[in-house]
C-alpha positions as a printed Julia matrix, in Angstrom:
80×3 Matrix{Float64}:
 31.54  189.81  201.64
 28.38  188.6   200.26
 26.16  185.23  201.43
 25.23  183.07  198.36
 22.0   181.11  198.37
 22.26  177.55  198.0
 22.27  176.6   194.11
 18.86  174.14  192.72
 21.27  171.48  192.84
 22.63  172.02  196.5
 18.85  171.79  197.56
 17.91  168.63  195.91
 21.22  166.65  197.38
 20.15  167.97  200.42
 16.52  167.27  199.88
 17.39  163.57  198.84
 19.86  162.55  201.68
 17.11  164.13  204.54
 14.44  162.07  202.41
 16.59  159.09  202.75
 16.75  159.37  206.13
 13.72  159.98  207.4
 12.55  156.45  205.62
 15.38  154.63  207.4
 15.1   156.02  210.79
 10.99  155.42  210.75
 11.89  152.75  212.52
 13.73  154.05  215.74
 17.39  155.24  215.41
 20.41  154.04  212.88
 23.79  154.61  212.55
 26.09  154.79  209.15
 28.78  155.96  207.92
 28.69  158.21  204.51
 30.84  155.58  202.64
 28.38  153.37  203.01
 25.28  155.22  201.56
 26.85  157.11  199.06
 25.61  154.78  196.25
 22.09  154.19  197.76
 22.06  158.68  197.81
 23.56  159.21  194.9
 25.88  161.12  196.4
 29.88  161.15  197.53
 30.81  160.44  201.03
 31.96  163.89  200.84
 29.28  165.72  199.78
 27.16  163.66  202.62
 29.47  164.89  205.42
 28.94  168.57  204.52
 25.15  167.65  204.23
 25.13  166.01  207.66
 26.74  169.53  208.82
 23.71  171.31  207.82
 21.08  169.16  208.37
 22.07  168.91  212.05
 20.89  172.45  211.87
 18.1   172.33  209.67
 15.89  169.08  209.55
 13.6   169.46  212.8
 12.0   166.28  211.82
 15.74  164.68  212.46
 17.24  164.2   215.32
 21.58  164.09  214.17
 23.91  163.29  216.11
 28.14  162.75  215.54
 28.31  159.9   216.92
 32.24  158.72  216.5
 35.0   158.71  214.37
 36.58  154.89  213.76
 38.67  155.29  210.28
 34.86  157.76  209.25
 32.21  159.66  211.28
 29.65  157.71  212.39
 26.24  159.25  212.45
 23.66  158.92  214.48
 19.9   159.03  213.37
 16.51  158.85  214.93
 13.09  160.81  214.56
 12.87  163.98  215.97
């Protein structure tokens, strides 16, 4: 079984949403839910979940938490 590499497109989603979030958690922390950013990202509530996933992992600069699950996931934010 063979490990793909993330496509161009993959990278720029993910390159957007950890962009957007770094401006809106300057601030201190915030919470959302995906449904509610989607349009601001340009993305589907969806494809931000599976983003969160990874940039949990990834984005040092970003502290993510799952915060709680009332009818979606709520995610926590702040500044690493």
């Amino acid at each position: 079984m063979s490990v793909t590499e993330p496509s161009q497109d993959d990278r720029s989603k993910e390159d957007r949403l950890r962009s957007y979030l770094r401006q809106k958690a300057e601030d201190g922390e915030m919470y959302f839910k995906s449904k509610f950013i989607a349009d601001e990202v340009g993305l589907s509530p969806k494809e931000i979940g599976a983003l969160m996933v990874k940039l949990r992992k990834s984005a040092g600069e970003l502290e993510i938490e799952k915060w709680s699950y009332t009818s979606a996931t709520t995610w926590r934010v702040e500044p690493a």
